[in-house]
VOZADO-651100 format. One record per residue (C-alpha): residue number from 1; residue in one letter; x, y, z. Coordinates in nm, 2 decimals, decimal comma. Layout:
! VOZADO-651100
+------+------+--------+--------+--------+
! resi ! resn !   east !  north !     up !
+------+------+--------+--------+--------+
!  NUM !    a !      X !      Y !      Z !
...
+------+------+--------+--------+--------+
END
This chain:
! VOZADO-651100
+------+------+--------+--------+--------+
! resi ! resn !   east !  north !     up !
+------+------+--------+--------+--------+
!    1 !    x !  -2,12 !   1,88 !   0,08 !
!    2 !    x !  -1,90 !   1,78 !  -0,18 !
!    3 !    x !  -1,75 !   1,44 !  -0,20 !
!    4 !    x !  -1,51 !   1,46 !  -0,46 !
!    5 !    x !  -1,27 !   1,67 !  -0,64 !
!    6 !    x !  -1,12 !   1,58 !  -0,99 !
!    7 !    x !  -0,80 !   1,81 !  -1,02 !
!    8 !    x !  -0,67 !   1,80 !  -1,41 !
!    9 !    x !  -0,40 !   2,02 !  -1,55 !
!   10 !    x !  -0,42 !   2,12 !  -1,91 !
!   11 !    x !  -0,20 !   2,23 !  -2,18 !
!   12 !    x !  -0,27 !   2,24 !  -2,56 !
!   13 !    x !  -0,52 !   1,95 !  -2,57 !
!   14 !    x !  -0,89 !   2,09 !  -2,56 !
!   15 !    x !  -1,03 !   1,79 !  -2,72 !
!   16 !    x !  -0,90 !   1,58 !  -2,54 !
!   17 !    x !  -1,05 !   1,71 !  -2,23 !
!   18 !    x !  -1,38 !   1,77 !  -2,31 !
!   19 !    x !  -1,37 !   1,40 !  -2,35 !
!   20 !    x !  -1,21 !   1,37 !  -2,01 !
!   21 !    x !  -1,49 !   1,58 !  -1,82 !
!   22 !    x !  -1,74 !   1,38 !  -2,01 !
!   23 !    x !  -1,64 !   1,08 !  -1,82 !
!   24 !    x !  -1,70 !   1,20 !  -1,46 !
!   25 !    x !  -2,05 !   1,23 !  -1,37 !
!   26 !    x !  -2,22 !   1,57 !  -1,35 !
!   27 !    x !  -2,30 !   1,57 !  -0,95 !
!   28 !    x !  -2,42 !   1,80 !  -0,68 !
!   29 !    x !  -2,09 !   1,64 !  -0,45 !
!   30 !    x !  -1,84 !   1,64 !  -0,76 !
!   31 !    x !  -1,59 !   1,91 !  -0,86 !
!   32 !    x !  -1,44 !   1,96 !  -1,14 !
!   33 !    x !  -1,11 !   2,20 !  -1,14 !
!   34 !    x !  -0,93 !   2,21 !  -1,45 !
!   35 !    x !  -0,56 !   2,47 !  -1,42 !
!   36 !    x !  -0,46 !   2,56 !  -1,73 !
!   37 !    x !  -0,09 !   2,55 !  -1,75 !
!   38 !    x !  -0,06 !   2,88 !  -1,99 !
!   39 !    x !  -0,19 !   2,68 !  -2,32 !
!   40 !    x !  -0,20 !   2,89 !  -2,69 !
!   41 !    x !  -0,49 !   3,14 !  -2,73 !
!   42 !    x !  -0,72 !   2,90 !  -2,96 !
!   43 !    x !  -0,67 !   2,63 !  -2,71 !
!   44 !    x !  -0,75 !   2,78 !  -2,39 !
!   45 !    x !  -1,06 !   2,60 !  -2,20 !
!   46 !    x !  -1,29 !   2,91 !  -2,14 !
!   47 !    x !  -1,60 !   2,73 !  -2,24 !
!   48 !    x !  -1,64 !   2,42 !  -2,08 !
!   49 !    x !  -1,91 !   2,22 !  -1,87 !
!   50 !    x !  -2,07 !   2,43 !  -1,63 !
!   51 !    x !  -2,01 !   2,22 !  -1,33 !
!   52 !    x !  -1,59 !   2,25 !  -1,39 !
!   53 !    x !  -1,39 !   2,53 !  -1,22 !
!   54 !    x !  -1,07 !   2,65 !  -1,42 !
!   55 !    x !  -0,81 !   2,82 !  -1,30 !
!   56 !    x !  -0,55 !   3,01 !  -1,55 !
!   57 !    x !  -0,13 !   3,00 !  -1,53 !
!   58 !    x !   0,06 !   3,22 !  -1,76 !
!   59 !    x !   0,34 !   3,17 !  -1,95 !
!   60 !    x !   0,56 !   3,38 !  -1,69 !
!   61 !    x !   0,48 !   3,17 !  -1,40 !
!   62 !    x !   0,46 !   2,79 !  -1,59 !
!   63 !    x !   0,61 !   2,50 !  -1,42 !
!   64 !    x !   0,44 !   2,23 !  -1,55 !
!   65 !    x !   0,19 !   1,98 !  -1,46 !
!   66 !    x !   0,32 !   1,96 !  -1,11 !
!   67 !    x !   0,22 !   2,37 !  -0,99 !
!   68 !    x !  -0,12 !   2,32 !  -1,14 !
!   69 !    x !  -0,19 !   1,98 !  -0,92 !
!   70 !    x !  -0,08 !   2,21 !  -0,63 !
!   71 !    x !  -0,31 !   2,52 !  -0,78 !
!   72 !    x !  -0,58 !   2,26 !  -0,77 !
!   73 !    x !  -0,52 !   2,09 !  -0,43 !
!   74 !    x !  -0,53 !   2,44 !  -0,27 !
!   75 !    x !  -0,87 !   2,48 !  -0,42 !
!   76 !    x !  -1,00 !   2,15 !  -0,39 !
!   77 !    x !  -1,30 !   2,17 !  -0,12 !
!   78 !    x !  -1,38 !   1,81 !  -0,19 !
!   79 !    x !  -1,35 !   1,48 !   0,11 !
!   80 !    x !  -1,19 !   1,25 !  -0,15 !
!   81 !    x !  -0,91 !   1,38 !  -0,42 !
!   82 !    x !  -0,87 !   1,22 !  -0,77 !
!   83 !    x !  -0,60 !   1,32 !  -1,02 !
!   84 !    x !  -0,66 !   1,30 !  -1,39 !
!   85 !    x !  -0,43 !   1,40 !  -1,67 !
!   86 !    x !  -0,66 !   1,54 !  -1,95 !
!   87 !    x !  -0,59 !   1,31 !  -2,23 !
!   88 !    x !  -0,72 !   1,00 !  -2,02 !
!   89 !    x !  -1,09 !   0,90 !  -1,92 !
!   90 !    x !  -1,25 !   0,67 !  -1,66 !
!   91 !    x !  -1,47 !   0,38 !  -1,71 !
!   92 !    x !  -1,85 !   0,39 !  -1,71 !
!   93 !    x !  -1,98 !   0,36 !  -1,37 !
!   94 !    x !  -1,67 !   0,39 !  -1,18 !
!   95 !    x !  -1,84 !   0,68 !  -0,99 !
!   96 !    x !  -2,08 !   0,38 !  -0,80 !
!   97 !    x !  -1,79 !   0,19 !  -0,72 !
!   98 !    x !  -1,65 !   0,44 !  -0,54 !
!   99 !    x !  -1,95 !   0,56 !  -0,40 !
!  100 !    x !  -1,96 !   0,28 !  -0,14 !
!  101 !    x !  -1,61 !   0,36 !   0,03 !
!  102 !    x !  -1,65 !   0,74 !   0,05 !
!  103 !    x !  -1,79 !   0,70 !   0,43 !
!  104 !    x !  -1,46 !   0,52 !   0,53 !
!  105 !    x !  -1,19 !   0,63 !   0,70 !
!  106 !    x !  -0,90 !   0,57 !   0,43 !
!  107 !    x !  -0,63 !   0,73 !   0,38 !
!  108 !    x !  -0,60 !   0,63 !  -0,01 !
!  109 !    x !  -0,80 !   0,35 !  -0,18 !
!  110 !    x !  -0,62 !   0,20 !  -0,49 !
!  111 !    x !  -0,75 !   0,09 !  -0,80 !
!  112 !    x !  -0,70 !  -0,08 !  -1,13 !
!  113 !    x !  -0,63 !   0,11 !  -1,45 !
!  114 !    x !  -0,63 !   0,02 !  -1,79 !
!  115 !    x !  -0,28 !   0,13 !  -1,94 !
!  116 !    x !  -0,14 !   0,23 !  -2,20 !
!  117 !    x !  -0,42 !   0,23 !  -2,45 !
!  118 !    x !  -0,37 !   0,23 !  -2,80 !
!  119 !    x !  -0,60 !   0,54 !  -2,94 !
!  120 !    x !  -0,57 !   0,41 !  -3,30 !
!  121 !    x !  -0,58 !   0,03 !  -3,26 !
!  122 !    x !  -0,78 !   0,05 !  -2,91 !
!  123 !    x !  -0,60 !  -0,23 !  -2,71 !
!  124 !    x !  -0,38 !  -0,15 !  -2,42 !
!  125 !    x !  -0,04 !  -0,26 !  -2,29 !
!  126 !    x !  -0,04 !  -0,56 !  -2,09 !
!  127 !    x !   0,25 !  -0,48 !  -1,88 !
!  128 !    x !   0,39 !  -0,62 !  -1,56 !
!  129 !    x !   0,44 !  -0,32 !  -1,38 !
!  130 !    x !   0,08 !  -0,35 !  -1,30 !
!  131 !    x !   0,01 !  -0,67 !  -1,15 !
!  132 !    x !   0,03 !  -0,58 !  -0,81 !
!  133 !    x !  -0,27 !  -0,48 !  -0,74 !
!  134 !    x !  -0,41 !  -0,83 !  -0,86 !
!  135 !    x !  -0,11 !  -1,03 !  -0,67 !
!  136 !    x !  -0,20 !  -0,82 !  -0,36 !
!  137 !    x !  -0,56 !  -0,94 !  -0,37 !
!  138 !    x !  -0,51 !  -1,25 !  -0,50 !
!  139 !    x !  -0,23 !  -1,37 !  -0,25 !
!  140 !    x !  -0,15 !  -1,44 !   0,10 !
!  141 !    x !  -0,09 !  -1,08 !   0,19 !
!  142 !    x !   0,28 !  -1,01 !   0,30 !
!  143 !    x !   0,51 !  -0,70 !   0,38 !
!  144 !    x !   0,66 !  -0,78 !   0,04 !
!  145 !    x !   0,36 !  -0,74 !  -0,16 !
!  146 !    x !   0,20 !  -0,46 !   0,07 !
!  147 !    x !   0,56 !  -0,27 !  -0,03 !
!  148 !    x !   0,51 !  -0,35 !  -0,39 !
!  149 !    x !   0,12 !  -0,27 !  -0,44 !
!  150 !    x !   0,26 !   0,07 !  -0,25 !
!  151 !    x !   0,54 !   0,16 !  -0,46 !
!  152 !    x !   0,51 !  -0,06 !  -0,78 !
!  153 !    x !   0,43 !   0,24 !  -1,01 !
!  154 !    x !   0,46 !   0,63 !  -0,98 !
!  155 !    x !   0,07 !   0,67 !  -1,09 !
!  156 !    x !  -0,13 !   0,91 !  -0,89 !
!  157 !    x !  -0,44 !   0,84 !  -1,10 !
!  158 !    x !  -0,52 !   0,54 !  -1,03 !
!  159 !    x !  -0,55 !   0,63 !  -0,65 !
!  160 !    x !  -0,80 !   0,83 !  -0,47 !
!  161 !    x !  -0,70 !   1,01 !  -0,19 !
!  162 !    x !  -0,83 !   1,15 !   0,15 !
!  163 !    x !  -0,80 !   1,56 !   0,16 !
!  164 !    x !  -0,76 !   1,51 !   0,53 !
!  165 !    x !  -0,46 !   1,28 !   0,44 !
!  166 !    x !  -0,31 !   1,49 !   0,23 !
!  167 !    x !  -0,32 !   1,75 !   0,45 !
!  168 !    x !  -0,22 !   1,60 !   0,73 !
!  169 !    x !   0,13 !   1,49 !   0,58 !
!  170 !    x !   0,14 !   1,82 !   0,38 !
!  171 !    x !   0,22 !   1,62 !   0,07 !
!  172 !    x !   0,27 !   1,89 !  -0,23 !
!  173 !    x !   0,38 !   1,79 !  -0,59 !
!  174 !    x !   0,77 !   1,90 !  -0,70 !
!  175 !    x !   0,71 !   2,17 !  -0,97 !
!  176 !    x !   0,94 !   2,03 !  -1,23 !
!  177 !    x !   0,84 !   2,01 !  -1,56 !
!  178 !    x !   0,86 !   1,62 !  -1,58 !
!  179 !    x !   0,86 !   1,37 !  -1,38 !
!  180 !    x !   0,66 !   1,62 !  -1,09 !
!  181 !    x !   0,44 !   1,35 !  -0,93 !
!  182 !    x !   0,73 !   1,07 !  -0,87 !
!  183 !    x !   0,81 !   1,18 !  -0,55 !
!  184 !    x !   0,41 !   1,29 !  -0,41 !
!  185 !    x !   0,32 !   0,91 !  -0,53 !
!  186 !    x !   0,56 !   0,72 !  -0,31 !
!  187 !    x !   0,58 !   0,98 !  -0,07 !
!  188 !    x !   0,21 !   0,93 !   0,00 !
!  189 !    x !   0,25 !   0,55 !   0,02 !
!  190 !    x !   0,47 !   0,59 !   0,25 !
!  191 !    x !   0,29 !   0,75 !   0,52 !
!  192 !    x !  -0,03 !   0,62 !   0,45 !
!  193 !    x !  -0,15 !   0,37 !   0,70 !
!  194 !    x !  -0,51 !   0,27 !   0,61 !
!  195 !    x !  -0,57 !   0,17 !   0,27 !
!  196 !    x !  -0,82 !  -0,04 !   0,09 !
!  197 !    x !  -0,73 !  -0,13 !  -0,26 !
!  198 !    x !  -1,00 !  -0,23 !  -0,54 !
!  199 !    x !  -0,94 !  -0,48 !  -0,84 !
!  200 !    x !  -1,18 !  -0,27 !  -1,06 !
!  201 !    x !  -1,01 !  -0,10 !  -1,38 !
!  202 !    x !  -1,14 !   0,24 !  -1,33 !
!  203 !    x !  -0,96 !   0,44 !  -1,51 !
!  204 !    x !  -0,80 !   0,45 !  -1,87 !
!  205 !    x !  -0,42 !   0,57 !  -1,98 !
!  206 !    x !  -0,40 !   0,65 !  -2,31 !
!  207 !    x !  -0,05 !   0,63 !  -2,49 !
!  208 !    x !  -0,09 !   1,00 !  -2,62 !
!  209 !    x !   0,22 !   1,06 !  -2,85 !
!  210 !    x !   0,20 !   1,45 !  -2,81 !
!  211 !    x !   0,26 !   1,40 !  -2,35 !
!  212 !    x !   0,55 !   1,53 !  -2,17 !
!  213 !    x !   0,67 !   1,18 !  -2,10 !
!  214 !    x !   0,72 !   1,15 !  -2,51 !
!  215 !    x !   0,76 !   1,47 !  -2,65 !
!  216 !    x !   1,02 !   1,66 !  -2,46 !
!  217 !    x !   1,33 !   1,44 !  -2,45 !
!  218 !    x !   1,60 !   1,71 !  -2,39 !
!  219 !    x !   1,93 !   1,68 !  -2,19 !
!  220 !    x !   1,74 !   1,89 !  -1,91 !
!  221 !    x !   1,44 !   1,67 !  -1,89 !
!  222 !    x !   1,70 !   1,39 !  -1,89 !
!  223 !    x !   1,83 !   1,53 !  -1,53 !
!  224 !    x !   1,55 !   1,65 !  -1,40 !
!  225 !    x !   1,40 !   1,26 !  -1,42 !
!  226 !    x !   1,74 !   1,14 !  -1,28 !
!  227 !    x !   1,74 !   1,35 !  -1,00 !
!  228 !    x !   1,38 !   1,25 !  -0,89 !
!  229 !    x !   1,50 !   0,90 !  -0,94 !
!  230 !    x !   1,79 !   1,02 !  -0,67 !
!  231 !    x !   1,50 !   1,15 !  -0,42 !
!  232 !    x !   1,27 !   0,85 !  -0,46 !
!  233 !    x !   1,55 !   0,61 !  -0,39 !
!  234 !    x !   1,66 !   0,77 !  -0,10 !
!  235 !    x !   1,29 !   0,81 !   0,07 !
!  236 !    x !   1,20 !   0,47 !  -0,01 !
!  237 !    x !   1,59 !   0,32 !   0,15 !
!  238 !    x !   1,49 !   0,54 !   0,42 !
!  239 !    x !   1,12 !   0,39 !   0,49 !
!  240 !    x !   1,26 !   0,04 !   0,45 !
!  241 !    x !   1,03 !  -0,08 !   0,17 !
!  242 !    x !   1,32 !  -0,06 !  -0,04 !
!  243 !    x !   1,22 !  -0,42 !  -0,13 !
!  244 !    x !   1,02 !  -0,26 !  -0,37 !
!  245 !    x !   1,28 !   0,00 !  -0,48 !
!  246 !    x !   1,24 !   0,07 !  -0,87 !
!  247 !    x !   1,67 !   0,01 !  -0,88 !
!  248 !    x !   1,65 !  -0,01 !  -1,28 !
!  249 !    x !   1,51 !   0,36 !  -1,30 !
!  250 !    x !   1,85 !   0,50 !  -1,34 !
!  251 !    x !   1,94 !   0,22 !  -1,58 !
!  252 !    x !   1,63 !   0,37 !  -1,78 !
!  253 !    x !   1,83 !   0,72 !  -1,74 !
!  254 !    x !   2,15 !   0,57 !  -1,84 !
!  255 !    x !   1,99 !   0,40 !  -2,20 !
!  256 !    x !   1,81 !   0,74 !  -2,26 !
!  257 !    x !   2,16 !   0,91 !  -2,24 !
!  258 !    x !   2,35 !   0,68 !  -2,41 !
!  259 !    x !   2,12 !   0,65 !  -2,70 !
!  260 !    x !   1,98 !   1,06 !  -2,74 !
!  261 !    x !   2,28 !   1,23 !  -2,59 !
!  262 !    x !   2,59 !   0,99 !  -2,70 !
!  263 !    x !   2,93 !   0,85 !  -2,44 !
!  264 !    x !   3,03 !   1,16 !  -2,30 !
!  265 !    x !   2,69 !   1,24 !  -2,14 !
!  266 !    x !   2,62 !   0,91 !  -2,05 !
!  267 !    x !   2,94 !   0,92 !  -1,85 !
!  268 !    x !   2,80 !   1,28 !  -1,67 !
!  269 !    x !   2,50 !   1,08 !  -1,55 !
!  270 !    x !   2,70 !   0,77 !  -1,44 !
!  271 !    x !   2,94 !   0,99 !  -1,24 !
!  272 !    x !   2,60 !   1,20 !  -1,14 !
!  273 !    x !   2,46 !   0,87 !  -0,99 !
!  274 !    x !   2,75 !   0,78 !  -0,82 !
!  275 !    x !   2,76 !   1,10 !  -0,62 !
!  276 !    x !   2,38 !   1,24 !  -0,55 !
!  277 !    x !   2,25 !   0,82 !  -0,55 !
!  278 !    x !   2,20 !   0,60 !  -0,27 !
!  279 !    x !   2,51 !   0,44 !  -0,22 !
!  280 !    x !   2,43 !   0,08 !  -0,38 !
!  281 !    x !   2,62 !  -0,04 !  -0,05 !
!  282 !    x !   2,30 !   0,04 !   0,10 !
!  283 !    x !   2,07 !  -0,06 !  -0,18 !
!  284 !    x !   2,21 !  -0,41 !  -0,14 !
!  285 !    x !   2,22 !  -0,44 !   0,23 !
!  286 !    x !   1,84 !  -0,32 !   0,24 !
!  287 !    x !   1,77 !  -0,56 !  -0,06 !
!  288 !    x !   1,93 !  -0,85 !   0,17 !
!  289 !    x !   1,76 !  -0,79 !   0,45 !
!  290 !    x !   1,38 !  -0,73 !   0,26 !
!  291 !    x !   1,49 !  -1,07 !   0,09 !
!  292 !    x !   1,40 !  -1,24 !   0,43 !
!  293 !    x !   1,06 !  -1,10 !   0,41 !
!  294 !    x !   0,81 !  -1,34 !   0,38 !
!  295 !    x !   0,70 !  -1,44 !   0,03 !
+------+------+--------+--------+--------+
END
């Protein structure tokens, strides 16, 4: 029986994850399935551990990260579902820590991560985006900070998830070549019920120059982050945790375009807001009315 599946799409970065597979144990109940999202000739992972499945995209059918997370969750045989990009690692003996929940019935258990870490200088970002797992713990617990531990961040590694779960709510990643796992993050917080969230740091985020979130800052990439923005907002108004609603992600879009694209695009995205957005009627009646949630 296996226990776990570790699902990591690939491009161009074989050193990288050799070191990621070293991290996770080599297990009788552990999968590894690595999809290779059409990566040069030299840098194709054809020899790799012998416990890790890999499945090959070419360039014709490339989508990005997002269709090789759904190549993997159609092949993932695992109970439990973890998501790992290939230039991160986890933490010694975070396998034993999670040994003792994989006999509950959970839909997702969430953990700590270390982020952001430096490759050269080996310190990581201290930032307050993730905080809430601590303040969740740490606190009275609240409908506030439930809706903020659930929608603080858009990270799907640093979350284990049931198969049966993901099943269940047929949650599939948006095969866009950025931004594809916004949506399947909140989405999956949203309809889970039964969670158990862990103040371990089990996983490490490396700030890796060469990533999709730094390397490909195009006009297209530009949209294709504000319209997920547009879809996130609008599931999370429509869940009412929109006390938790990321507001300033469009303001991120509208300082990208205004400092890479110049004024004239960064009045297309205002005017793109305005019409695809949640009205920000509604974002500040929802806003009012999570206001009177307790502390």
């Amino acid at each position: 029986m296996l226990n776990y599946s570790f699902i990591i799409p690939h491009k161009n970065n074989l050193k990288l994850l050799n070191r990621c597979i070293a991290s996770i144990p080599k297990r009788k109940d552990i999968e590894i399935i690595v999809v290779d999202d059409a990566s040069d000739e030299h840098e194709k992972p054809y020899d790799l551990r012998d416990d890790v499945r890999v499945f090959y995209i070419d360039a014709k059918n490339s989508k990005g990260a997002g269709k090789a997370r759904n190549m993997g969750l159609r092949e993932a045989k695992g109970t439990w579902i973890l998501f790992a990009d290939c230039d991160d690692y986890y933490e010694n003996d975070f396998i034993n820590k999670l040994d003792k929940l994989i006999e509950f019935d959970y839909d997702v258990v969430f953990f700590d991560s270390h982020f952001k870490i430096d490759p050269q200088k080996g310190v990581e970002c201290n930032s307050p985006r993730y905080k809430y797992i601590q303040d969740y713990l740490s606190k009275p617990q609240s409908k506030k900070r439930l809706a903020f531990l659930k929608h603080c961040d858009n990270c799907i590694w640093s979350r284990m998830y049931s198969k049966n779960f993901l099943d269940r709510i047929g949650a599939v990643f948006e095969e866009i070549y950025v931004a594809n796992d916004i949506y399947f993050a909140h989405y999956t917080s949203v309809k889970s019920k039964k969670i158990f969230v862990m103040p371990d740091k089990l996983y490490c985020y490396v700030k890796n120059e060469g990533s999709l979130t730094f390397s490909r800052n195009t006009k297209v990439n530009n949209e294709i982050r504000l319209y997920a923005g547009f879809r996130l907002n609008k599931l999370v108004v429509q869940s009412e945790n929109v006390i938790a609603l990321p507001i300033i992600f469009p303001l991120n879009r509208y300082k990208s375009s205004l400092r890479n694209f110049g004024l004239i695009y960064f009045i297309e995205v205002l005017w793109l807001h305005f019409k695809y957005d949640v009205s920000i009627f509604t974002v500040l009646y929802w806003k009012f009315r999570a206001s009177l949630f307790e502390n």
